[in-house]
N, CA, C and O atoms as a Tinker XYZ file with bonds, in Angstrom:
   260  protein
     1  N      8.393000    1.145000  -12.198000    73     2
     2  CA     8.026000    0.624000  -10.900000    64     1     3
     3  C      8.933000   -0.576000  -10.626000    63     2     4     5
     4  O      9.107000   -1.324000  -11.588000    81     3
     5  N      9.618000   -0.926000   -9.329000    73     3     6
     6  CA    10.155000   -1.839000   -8.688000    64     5     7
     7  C      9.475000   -2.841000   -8.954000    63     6     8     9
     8  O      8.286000   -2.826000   -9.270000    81     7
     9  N     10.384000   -4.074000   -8.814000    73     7    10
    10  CA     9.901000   -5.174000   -8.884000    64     9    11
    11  C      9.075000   -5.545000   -7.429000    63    10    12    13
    12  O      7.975000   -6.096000   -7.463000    81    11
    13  N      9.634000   -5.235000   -6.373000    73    11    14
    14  CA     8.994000   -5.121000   -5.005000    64    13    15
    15  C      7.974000   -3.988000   -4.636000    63    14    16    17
    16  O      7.677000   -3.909000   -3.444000    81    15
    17  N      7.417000   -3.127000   -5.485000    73    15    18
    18  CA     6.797000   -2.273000   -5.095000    64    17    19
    19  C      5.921000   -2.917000   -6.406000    63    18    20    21
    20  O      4.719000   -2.677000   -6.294000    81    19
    21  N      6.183000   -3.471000   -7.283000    73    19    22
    22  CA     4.465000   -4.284000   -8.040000    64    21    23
    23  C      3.981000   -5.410000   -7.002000    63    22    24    25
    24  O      2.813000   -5.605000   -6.665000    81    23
    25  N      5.048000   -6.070000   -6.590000    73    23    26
    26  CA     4.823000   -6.929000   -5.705000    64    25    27
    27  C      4.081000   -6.645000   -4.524000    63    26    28    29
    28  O      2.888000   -6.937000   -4.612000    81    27
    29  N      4.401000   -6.229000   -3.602000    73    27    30
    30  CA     3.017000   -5.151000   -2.927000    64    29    31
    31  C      2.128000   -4.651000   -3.440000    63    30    32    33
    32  O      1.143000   -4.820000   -2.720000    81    31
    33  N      1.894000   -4.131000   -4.270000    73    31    34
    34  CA     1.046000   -3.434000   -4.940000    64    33    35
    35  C     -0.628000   -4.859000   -5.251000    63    34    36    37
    36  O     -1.763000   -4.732000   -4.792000    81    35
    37  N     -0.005000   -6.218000   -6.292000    73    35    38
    38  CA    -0.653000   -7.045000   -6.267000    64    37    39
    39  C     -1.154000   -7.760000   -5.412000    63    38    40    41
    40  O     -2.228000   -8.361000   -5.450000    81    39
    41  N      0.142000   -7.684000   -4.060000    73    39    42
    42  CA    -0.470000   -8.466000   -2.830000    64    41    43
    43  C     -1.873000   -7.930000   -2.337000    63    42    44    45
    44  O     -2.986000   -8.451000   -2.270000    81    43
    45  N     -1.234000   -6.316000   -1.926000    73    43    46
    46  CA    -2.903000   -5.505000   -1.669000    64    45    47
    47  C     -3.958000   -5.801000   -2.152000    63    46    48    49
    48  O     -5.005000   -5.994000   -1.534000    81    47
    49  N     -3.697000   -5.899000   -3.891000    73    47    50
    50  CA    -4.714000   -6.229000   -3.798000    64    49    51
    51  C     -5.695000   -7.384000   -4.068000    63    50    52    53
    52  O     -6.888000   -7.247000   -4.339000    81    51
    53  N     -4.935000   -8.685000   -3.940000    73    51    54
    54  CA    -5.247000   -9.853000   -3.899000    64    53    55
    55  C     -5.948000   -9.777000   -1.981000    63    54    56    57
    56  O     -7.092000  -10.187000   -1.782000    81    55
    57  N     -5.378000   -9.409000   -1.180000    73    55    58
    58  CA    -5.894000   -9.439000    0.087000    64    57    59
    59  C     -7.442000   -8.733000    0.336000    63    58    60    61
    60  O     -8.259000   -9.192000    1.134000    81    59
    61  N     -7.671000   -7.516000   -0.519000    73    59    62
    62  CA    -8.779000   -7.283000   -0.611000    64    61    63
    63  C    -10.104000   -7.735000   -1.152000    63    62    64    65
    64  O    -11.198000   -7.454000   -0.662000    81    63
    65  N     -9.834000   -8.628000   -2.453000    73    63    66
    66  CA   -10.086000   -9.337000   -3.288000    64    65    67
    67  C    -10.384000  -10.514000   -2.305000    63    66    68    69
    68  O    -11.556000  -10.863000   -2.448000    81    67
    69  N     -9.856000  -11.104000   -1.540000    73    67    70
    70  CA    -9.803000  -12.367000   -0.333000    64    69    71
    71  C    -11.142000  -11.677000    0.140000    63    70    72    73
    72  O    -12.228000  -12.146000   -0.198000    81    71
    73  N    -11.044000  -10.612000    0.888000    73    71    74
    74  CA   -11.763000  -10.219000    1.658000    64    73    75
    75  C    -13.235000   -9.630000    1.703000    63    74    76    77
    76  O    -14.125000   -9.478000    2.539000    81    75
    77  N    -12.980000   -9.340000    0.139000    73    75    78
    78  CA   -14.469000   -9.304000   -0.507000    64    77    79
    79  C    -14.982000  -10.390000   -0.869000    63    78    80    81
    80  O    -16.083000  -10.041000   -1.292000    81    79
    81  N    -14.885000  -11.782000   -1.012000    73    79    82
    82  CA   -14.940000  -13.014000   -1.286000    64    81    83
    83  C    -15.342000  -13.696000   -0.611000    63    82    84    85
    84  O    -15.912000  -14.722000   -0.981000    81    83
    85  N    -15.115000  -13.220000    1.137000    73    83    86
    86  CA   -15.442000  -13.878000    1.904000    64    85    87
    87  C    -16.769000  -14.501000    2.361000    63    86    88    89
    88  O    -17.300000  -14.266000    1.275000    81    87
    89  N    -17.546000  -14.974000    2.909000    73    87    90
    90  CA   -18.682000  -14.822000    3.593000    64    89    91
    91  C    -18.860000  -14.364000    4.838000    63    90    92    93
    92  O    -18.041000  -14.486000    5.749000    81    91
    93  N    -19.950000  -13.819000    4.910000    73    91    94
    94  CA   -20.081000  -12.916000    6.168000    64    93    95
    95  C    -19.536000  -13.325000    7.946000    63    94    96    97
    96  O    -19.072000  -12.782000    8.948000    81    95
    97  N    -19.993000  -14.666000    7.426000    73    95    98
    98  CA   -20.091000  -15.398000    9.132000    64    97    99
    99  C    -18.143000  -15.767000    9.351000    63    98   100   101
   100  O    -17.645000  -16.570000   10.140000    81    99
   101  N    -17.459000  -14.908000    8.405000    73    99   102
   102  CA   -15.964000  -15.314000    8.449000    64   101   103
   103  C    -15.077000  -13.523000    9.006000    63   102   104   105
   104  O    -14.163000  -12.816000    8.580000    81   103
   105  N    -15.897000  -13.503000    9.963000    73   103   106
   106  CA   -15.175000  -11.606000   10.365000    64   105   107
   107  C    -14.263000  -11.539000   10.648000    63   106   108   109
   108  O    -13.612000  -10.516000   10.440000    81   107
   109  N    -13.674000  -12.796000   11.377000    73   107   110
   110  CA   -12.277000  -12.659000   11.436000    64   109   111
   111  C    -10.862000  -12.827000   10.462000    63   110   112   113
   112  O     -9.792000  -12.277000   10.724000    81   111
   113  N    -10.979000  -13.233000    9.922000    73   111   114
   114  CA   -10.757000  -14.028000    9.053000    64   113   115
   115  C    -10.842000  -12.172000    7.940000    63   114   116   117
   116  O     -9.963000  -11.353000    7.673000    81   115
   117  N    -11.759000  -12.208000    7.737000    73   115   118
   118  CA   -12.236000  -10.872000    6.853000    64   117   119
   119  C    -11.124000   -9.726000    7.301000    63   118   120   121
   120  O    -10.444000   -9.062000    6.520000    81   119
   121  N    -11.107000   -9.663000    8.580000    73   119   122
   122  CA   -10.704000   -8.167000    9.393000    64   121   123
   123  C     -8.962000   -8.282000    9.228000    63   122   124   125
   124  O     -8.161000   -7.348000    9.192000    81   123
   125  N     -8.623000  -10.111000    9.120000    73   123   126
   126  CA    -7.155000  -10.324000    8.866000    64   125   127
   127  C     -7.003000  -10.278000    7.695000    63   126   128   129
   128  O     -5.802000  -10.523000    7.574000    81   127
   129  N     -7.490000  -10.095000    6.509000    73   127   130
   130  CA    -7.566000   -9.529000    5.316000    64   129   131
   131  C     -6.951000   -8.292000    5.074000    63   130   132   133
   132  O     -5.908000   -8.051000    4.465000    81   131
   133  N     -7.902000   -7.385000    5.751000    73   131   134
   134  CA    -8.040000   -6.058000    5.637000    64   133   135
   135  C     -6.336000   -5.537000    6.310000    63   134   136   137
   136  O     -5.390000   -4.850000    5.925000    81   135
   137  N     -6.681000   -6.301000    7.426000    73   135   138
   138  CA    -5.073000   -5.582000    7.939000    64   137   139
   139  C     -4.237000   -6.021000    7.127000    63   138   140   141
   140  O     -3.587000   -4.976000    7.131000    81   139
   141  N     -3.518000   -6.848000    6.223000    73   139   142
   142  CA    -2.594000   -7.235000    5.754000    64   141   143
   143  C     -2.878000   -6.292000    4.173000    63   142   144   145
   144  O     -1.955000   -5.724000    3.590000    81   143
   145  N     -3.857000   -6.288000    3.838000    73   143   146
   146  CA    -3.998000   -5.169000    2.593000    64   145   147
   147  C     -3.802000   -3.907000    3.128000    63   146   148   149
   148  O     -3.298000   -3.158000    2.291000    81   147
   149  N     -4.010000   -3.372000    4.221000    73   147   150
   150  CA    -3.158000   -2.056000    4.385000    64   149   151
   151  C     -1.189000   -2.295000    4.846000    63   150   152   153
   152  O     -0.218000   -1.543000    4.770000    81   151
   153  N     -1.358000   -3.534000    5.246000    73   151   154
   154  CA     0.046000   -3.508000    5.642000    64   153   155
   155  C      1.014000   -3.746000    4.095000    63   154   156   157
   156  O      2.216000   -3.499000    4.000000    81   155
   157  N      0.296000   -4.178000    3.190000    73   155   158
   158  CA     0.758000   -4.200000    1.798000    64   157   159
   159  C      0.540000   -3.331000    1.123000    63   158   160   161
   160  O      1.010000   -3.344000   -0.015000    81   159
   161  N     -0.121000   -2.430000    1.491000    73   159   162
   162  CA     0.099000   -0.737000    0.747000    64   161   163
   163  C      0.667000   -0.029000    1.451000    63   162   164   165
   164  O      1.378000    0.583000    0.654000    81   163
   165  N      0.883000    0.355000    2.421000    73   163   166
   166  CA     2.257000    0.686000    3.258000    64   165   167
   167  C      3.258000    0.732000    2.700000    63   166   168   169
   168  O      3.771000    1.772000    2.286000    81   167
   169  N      3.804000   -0.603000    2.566000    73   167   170
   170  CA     4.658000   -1.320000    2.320000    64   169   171
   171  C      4.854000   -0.703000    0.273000    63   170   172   173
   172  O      5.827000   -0.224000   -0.310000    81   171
   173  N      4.007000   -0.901000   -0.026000    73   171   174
   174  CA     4.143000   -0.304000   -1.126000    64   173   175
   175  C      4.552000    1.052000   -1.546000    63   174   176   177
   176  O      5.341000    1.334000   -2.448000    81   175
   177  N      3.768000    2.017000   -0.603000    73   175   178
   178  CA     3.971000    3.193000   -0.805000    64   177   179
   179  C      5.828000    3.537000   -0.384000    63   178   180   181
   180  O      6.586000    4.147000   -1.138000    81   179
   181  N      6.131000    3.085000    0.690000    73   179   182
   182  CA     7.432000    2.894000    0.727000    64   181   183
   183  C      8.507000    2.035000   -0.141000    63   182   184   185
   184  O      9.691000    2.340000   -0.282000    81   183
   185  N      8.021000    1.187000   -0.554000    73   183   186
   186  CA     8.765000    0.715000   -1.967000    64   185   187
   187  C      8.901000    1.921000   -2.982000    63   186   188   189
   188  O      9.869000    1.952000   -3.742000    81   187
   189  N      8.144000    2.701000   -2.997000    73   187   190
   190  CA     8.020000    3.157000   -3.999000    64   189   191
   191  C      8.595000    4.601000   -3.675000    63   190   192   193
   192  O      8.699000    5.271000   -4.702000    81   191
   193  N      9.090000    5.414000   -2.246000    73   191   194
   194  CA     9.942000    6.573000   -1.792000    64   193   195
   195  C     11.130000    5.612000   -2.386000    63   194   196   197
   196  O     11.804000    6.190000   -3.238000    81   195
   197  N     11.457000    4.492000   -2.156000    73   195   198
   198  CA    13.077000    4.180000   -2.078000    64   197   199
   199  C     13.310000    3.970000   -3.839000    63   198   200   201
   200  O     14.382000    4.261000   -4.368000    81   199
   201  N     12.397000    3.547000   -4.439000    73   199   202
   202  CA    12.739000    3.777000   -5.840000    64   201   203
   203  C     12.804000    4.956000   -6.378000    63   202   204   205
   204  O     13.383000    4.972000   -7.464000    81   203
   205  N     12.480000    5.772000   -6.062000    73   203   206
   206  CA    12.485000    7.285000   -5.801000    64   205   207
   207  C     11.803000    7.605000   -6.868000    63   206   208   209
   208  O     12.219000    8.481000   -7.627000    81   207
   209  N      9.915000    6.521000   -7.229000    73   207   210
   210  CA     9.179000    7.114000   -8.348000    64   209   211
   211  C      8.302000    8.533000   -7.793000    63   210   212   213
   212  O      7.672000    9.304000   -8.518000    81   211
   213  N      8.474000    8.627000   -6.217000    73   211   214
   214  CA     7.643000    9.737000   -5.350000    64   213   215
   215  C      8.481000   10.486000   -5.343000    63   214   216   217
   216  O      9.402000   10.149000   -4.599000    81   215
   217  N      8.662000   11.719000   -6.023000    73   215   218
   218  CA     9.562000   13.052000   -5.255000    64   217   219
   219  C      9.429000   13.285000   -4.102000    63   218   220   221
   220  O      8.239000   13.359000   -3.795000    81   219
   221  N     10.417000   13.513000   -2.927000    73   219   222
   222  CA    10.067000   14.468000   -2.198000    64   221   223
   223  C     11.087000   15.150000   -1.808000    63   222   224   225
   224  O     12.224000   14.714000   -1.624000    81   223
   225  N     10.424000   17.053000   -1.568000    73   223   226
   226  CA    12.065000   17.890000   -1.478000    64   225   227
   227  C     11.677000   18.371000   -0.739000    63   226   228   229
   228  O     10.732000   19.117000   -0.995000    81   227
   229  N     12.200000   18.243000    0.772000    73   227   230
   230  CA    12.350000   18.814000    2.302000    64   229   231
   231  C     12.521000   20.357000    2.301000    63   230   232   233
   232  O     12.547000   21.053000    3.317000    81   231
   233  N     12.585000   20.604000    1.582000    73   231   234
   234  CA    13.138000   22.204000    1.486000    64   233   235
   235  C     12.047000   22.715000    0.976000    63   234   236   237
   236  O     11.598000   22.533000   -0.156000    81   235
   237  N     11.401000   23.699000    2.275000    73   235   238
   238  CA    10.500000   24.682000    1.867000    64   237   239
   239  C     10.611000   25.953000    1.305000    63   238   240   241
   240  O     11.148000   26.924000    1.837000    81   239
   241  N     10.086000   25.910000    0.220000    73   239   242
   242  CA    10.499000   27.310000   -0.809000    64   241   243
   243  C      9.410000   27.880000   -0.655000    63   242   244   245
   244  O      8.232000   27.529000   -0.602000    81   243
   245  N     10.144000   29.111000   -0.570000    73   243   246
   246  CA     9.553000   30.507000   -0.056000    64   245   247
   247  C      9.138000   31.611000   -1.149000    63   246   248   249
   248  O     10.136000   32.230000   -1.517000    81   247
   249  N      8.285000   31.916000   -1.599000    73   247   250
   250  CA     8.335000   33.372000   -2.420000    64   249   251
   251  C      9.401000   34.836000   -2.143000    63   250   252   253
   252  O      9.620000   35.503000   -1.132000    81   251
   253  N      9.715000   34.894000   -3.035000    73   251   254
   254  CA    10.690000   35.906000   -2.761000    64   253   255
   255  C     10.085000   37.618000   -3.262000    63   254   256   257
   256  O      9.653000   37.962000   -4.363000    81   255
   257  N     10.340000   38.834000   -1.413000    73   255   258
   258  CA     9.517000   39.809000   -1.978000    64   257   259
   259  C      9.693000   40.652000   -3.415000    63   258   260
   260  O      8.851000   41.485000   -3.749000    81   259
């Protein structure tokens, strides 16, 4: 794993961790949590196409009769 794709990876989930922590009467605050922990797994999951630990092969293979 990338050094930038652990790095996302921990951010996520330190932001969630924030956000479970919170107290209730803090929703906003909570909801800007949440968005930045998906914007850091995003972000991760794409760290992690360009390190190329995700295969992916565009080419649909066909059974042959």
């Amino acid at each position: 794993m990338s050094k930038a794709a652990l790095s996302f990876l921990i951010l996520a989930i330190m932001a969630l961790a924030v956000d479970q922590l919170l107290p209730a009467s803090m929703d906003t605050l909570g909801t800007t949590a949440k968005a930045a922990a998906g914007t850091f797994a995003c972000l991760f999951i794409a760290a992690m196409f360009v390190g190329r630990r995700i295969k992916f092969d565009p080419v649909l293979r066909q059974a042959k009769p």
